[in-house]
C-alpha positions as CSV (number, residue, x, y, z in Angstrom):
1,X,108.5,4.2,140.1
2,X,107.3,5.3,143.4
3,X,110.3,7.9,143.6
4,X,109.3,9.1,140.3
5,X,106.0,9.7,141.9
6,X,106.7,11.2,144.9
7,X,108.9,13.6,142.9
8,X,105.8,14.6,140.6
9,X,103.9,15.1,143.4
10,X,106.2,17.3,145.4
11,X,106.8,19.7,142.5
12,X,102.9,20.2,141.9
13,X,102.6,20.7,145.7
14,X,105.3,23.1,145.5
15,X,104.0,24.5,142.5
16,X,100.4,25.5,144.3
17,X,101.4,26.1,147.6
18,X,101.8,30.1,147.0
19,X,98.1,29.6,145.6
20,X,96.7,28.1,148.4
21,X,98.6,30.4,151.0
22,X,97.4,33.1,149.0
23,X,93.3,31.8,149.2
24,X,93.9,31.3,152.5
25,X,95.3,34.6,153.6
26,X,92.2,36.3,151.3
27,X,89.9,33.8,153.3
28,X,91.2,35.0,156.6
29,X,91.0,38.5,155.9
30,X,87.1,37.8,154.7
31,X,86.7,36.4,157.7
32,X,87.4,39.6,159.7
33,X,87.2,42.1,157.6
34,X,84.2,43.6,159.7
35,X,84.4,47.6,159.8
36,X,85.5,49.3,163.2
37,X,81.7,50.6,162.6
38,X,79.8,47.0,163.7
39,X,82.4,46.5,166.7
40,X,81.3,50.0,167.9
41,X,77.4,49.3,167.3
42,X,78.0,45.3,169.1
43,X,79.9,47.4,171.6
44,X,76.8,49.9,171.7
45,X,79.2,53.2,172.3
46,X,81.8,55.1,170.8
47,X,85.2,55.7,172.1
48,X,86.6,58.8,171.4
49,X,90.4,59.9,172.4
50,X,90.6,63.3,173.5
51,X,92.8,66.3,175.5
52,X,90.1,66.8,177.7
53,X,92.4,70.2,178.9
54,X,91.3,72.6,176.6
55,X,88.1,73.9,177.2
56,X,86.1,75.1,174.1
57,X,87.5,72.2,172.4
58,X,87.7,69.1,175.1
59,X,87.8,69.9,178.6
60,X,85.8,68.8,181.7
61,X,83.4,70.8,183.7
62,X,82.8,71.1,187.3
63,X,80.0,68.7,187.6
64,X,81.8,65.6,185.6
65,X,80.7,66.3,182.5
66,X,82.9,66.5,179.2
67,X,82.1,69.9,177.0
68,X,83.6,71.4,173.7
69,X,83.6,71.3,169.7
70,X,85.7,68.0,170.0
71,X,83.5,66.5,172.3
72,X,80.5,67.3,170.2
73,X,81.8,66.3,166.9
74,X,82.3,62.5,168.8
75,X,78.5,62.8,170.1
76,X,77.0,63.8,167.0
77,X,78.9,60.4,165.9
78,X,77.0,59.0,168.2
79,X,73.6,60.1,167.7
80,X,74.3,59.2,163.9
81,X,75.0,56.0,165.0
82,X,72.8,54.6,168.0
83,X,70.2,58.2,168.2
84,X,72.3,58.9,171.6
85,X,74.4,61.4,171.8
86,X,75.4,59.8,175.1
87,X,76.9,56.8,174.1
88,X,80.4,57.4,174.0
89,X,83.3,57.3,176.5
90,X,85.9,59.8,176.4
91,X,89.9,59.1,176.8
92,X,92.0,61.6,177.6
93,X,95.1,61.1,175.5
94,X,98.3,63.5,175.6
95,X,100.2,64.5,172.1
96,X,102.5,62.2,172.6
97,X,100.2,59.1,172.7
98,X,97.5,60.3,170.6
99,X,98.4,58.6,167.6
100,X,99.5,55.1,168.7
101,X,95.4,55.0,170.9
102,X,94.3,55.0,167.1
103,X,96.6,52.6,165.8
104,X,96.5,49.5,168.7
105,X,92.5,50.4,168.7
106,X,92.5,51.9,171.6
107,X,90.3,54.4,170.5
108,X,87.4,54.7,167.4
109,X,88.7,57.9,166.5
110,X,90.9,60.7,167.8
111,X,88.9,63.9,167.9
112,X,91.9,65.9,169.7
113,X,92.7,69.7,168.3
114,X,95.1,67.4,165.6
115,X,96.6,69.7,162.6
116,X,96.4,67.4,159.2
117,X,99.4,66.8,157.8
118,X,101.2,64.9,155.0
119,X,103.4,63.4,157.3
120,X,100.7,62.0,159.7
121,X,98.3,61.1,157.3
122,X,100.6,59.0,155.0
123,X,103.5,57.7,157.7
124,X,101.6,57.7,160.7
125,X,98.2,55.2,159.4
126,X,96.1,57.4,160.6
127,X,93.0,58.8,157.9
128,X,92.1,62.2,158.5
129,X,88.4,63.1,158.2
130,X,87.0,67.0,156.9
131,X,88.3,69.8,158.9
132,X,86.3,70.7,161.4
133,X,88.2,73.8,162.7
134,X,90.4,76.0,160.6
135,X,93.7,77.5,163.1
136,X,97.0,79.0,162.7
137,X,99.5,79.0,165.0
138,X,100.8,81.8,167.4
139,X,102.7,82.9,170.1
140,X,101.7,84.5,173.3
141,X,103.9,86.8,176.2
142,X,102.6,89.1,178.8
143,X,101.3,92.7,178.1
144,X,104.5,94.0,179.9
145,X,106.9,92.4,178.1
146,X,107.1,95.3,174.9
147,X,107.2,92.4,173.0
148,X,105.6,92.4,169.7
149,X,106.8,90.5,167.0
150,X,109.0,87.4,166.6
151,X,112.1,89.8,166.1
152,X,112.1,90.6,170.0
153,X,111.7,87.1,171.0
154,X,115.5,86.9,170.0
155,X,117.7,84.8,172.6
156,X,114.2,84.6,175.0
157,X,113.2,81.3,175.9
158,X,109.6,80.2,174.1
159,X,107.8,76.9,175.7
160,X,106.2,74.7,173.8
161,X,104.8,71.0,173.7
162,X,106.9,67.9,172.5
163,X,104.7,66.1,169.9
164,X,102.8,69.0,167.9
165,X,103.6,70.5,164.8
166,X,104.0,73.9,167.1
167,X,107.5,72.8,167.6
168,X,108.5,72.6,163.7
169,X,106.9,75.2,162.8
170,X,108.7,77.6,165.1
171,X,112.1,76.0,164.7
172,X,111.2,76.7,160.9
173,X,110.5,80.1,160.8
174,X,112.8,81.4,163.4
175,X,115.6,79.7,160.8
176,X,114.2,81.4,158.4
177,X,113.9,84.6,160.0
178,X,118.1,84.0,161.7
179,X,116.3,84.2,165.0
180,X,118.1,82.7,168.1
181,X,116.2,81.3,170.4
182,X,116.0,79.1,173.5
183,X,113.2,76.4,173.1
184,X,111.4,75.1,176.5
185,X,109.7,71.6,175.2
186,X,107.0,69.6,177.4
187,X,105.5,66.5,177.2
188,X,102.5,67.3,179.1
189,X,100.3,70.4,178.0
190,X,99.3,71.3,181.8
191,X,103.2,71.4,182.5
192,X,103.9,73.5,179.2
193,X,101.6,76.1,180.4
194,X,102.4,76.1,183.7
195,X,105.9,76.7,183.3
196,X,105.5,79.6,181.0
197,X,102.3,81.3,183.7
198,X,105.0,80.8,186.2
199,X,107.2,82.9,184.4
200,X,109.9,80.5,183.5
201,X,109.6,81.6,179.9
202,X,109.1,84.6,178.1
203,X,106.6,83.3,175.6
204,X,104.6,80.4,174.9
205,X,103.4,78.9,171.2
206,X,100.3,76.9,169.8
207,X,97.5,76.9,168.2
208,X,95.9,80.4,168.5
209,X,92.2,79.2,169.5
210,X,94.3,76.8,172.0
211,X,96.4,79.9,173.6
212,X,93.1,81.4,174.0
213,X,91.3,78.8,175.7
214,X,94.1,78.2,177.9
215,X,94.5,81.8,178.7
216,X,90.9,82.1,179.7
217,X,92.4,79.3,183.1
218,X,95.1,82.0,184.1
219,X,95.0,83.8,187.5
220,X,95.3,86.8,185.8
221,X,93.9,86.5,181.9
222,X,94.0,89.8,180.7
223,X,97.7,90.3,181.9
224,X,98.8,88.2,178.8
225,X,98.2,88.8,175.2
226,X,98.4,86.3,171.7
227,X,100.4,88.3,168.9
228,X,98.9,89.6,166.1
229,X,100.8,87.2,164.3
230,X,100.0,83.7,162.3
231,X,103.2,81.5,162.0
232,X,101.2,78.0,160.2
233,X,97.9,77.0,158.6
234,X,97.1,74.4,161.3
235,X,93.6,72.9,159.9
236,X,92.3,71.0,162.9
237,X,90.3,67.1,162.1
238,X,89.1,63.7,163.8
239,X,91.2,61.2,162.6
240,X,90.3,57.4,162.1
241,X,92.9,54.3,162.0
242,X,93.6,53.5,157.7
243,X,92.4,50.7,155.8
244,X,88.4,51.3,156.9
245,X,86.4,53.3,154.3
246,X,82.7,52.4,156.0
247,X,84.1,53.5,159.1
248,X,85.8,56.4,157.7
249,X,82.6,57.2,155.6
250,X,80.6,57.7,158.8
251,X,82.7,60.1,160.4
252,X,83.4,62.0,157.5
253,X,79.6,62.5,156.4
254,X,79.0,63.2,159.3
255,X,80.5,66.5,159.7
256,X,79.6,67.0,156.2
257,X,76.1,66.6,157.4
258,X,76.7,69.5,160.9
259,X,78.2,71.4,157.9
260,X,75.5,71.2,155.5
261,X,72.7,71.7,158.3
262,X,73.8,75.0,159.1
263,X,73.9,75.8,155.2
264,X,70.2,74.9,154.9
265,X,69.2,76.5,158.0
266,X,68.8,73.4,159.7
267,X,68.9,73.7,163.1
268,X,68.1,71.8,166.6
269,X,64.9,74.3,167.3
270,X,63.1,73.8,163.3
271,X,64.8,70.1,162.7
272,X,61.6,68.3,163.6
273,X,59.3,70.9,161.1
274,X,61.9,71.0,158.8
275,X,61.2,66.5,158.1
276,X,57.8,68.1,156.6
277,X,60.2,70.2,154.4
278,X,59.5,70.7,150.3
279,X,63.0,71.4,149.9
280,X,64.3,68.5,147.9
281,X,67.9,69.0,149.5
282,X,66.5,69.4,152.7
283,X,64.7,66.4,152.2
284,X,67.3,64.2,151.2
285,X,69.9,65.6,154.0
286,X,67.5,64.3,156.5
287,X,66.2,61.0,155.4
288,X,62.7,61.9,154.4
289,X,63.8,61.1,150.6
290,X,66.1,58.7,149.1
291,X,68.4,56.3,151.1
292,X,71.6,58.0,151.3
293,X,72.0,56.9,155.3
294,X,71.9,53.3,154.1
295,X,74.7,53.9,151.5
296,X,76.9,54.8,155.1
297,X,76.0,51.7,157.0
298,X,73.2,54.4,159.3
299,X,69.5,55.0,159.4
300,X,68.4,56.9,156.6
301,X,67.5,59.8,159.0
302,X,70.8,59.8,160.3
303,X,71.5,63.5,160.2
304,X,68.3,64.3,162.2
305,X,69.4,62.4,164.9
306,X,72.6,64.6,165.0
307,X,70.5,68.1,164.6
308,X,67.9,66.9,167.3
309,X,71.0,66.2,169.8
310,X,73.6,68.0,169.0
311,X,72.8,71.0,166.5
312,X,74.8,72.0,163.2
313,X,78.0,73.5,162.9
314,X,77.1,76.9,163.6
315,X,75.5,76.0,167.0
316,X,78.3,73.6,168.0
317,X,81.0,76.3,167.3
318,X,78.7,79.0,169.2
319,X,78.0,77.3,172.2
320,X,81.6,76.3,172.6
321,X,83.6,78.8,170.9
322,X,81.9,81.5,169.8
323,X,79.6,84.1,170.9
324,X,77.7,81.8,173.5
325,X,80.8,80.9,175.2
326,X,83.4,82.3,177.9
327,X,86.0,82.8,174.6
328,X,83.6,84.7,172.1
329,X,86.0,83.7,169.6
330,X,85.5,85.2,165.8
331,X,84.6,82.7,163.1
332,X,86.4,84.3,160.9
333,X,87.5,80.9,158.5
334,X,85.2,79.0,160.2
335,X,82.1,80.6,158.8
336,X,80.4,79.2,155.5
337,X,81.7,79.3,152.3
338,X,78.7,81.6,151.4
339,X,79.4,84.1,154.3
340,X,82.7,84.5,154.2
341,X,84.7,81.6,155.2
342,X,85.7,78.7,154.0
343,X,83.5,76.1,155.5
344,X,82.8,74.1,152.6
345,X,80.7,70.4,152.7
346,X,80.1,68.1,149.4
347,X,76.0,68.3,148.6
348,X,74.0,65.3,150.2
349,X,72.6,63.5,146.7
């Protein structure tokens, strides 16, 4: 009888054991299922994983200070967040490592000159927020070379960095084109650039705006030159750790918001007139109407706060970039959809 029992019991145990492991595993993820987004805010800064060798986009100026489009992008995160552009802490990261900072946590959020890919955004659990630059990759040599298209770069040596897309994308269309080559790879960007000043290679490839930026650190600039040629689409993003949609929401709306700002002539000179604003779109973009900050987990005037600190899109690519900087680079695809480009945010309702 007790046997009987004990048998009965052990199959109904066995029966509901999956159950129970199953509430309990939902129970633990409950538990700490807290968004990266209130660790940063208990934290009270941001950390942001950047190259911190490219200047326009992440480099370090003579007095300590970090500077460029990535840079600002991760403090108008944090003036969305805590109305301080100054709370964050910046970690240099090179290709190589980039990705795994965002997946151990090292990092909130990569904002690194990183090309958005299939590959990285669905093998790599990484989630890749609105472009924030748009880039093609290129190819630079020296003005004395007579070099001026990939057809003379056959059997020349071309350096490159170990961990880009740059790498593929050459290997790609030089097969395509029955180009030999000799590829020169690098782990470490100052090395890659180096070698190739140094004239241990005949050419070097990236990212145009990046062979631009780096060219502007040369002894002698103007004695090298980036072909008039585009080898990739290469659309440049932050990128967040998967699997965290408030997080990923506040990042992405973010930009949306430097994006839109510049669209409705909001700026960091008029943003404080501008809260008196009748414009019902203007109103809404900066929290005077409606509670669309709240939706994100941020105050409702969140995209104030950036404009105040930081400035839209348009200032942010000018100061670093553009006309206002040492590498007066062209918008060109960088400018508004309405003026030409294809800078494009969804509408803040």
């Amino acid at each position: 009888m007790l046997m009987r029992k004990w048998y009965k019991w052990s199959l109904l145990l066995l029966a509901t054991l999956p159950l129970i492991l199953s509430m309990s595993a939902c129970s633990s993820r409950s538990a700490g299922s807290n968004s990266r987004l209130d660790t940063i805010k208990n934290r009270g800064k941001l950390i942001c994983g950047v190259s911190g060798q490219l200047p326009g986009f992440s480099y370090v100026k003579a007095n300590g200070e970090y500077a460029g489009l990535d840079v600002d992008i991760c403090r108008a995160i944090a003036a969305a967040i805590f109305d301080d552009p100054k709370k964050v802490e910046f970690r240099n990261l090179n290709a190589k490592e980039r990705f795994t900072a965002v997946q151990t946590g090292e990092v909130d959020i990569l904002s690194r000159n990183t090309s958005w890919t299939i590959s990285r955004d669905t093998s790599v659990g990484l989630e890749f927020a609105p472009v924030v630059f748009y880039d093609g990759q290129g190819i630079m040599v020296r003005k004395n070379s007579n070099i001026k298209k990939l057809e003379d770069l056959k059997d020349k040596s071309i350096c490159t960095q170990t961990g880009t897309t740059n790498e593929q994308n050459l290997s790609d269309q030089m097969r395509q084109k029955g180009i030999t080559y000799k590829p020169l790879v690098f782990e470490d960007v100052n090395t890659t650039y180096a070698t190739y000043e140094q004239g241990r290679c005949e050419a070097i490839t990236s990212d145009r705006s990046q062979l631009v930026s780096r060219r502007s650190t040369f002894a002698k600039p103007d004695d090298h030159v980036v072909l008039d040629l585009v080898l990739s689409k290469e659309p440049l993003t932050p990128a967040v750790a998967n699997g965290d949609s408030k997080w990923f929401d506040v990042v992405k709306w973010t930009v949306y918001g430097l994006i839109n700002a510049e669209e409705l002539g909001v700026n960091s000179q008029n943003v404080n007139q501008l809260t008196n604003s009748s414009n019902p779109e203007v109103k809404r973009l900066l929290g005077t109407e409606g509670d669309l900050g709240k939706g994100a987990g941020l105050s409702n005037d969140f995209v104030a706060r950036i404009i105040k600190h930081v400035g839209n899109y348009g200032e942010i690519y000018e100061r670093n970039l553009g006309k206002n900087s040492e590498l007066k680079l062209d918008r060109g695809l960088n400018k508004l959809w309405n003026q030409g480009g294809i800078l494009y945010a969804p509408p803040f309702r």
